[in-house]
C-alpha positions, 0 to 999 in steps of 0.5 A: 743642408740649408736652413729657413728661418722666418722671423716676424717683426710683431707678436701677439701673446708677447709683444716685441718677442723676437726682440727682447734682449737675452744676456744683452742680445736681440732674442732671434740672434742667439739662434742665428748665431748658433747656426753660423758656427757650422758655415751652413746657409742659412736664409731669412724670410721676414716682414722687418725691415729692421732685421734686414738691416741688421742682418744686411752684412751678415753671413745670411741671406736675408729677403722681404717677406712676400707682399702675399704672404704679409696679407695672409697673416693680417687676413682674419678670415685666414686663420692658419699660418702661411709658413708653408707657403713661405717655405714652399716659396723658399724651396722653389727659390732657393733649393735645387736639388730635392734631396738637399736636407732642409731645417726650419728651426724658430728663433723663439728657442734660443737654447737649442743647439747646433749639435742636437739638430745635426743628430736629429738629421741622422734620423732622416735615414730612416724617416722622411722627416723629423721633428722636435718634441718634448715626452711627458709621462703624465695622466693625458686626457683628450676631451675629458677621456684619458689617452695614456692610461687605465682608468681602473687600475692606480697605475704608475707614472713611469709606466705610462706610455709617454705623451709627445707633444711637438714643441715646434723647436725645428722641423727637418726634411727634404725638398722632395718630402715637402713637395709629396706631402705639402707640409713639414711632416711626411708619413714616416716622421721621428719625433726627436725628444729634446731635453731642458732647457733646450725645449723651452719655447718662448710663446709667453711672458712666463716662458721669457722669463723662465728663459731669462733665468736659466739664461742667467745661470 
């Protein structure tokens, strides 16, 4: 099993994001550290060169980002990610078996734990790929037309059937799996439901400080 994490020096909805302390700590370090207890590999694809000098000695191996891939991301004509030509790179570098399980987790969810991504990776034995989410029993509607429920009857919320929303936390696959379908997700996925607070996702300011609470009790 290896790990990919890509971690970028700039953000938009929460300027300096990745670097924001938590309990004193660089944001994208309590993820790292997390992973390092179980002495996988872990790899780092970043655009900073202040995180290549901080992790320059640590148990990760930590590479430039791809003058291509920065170029990408800048383009504003080029408006989705480039993070599955980063990962497509990274497995063509650095993964030579296809079969070898792959898990991209993001640093911007600090509280996930090791423990609950190497659970999700059991589900592999049964789907060609997993990824974390969270499930809501709410009245959904899409595009002003409800998804989850009938509208004639007053039905009750713990029936409903449950809305998943991927919330991006991590994304297990294989070598094999990626290159068939060219992309983090295959045709037989799991959705892993994670659970407070270990689906916080920090995208925003409120999401930081809301992780800074429970971070504080």
């Amino acid at each position: 099993m290896k790990f990919f994490v890509i971690i970028k020096e700039k953000s938009e909805r929460l300027p300096g994001k990745n670097f924001l302390k938590l309990g004193g700590i660089p944001l994208y370090r309590h993820l790292l550290k997390s992973l390092l207890v179980g002495n996988y590999e872990v790899f780092v694809d970043t655009d900073s060169d202040i995180i290549l000098k901080d992790l320059k000695h640590k148990q990760v191996t930590c590479y430039k980002r791809k003058k291509e891939f920065i170029e990408l991301e800048n383009d504003k004509n080029f408006n989705v990610s480039p993070a599955l030509l980063m990962i497509e790179n990274f497995l063509d570098t650095h993964v030579e078996y296809e079969n070898e399980i792959i898990v991209t987790p993001h640093v911007t969810s600090p509280f996930i734990e090791l423990s609950t991504i190497l659970d999700a990776c059991k589900k592999l034995s049964s789907h060609d790929t997993v990824q974390a989410c969270t499930k809501h029993k709410e009245f959904a509607y899409y595009r002003e037309k409800p998804i989850n429920f009938d509208q004639s009857v007053v039905q009750r919320t713990q029936d409903l059937e449950p809305i998943i929303m991927g919330n991006g936390a991590f994304f297990i696959f294989t070598k094999k799996t990626f290159k068939e379908n060219k992309n983090r997700t295959g045709k037989n996925p799991y959705f892993y439901p994670l659970s407070f607070p270990e689906n916080i996702e920090i995208d925003n300011k409120e999401d930081w400080e809301l992780a800074k609470r429970v971070y504080g009790k």
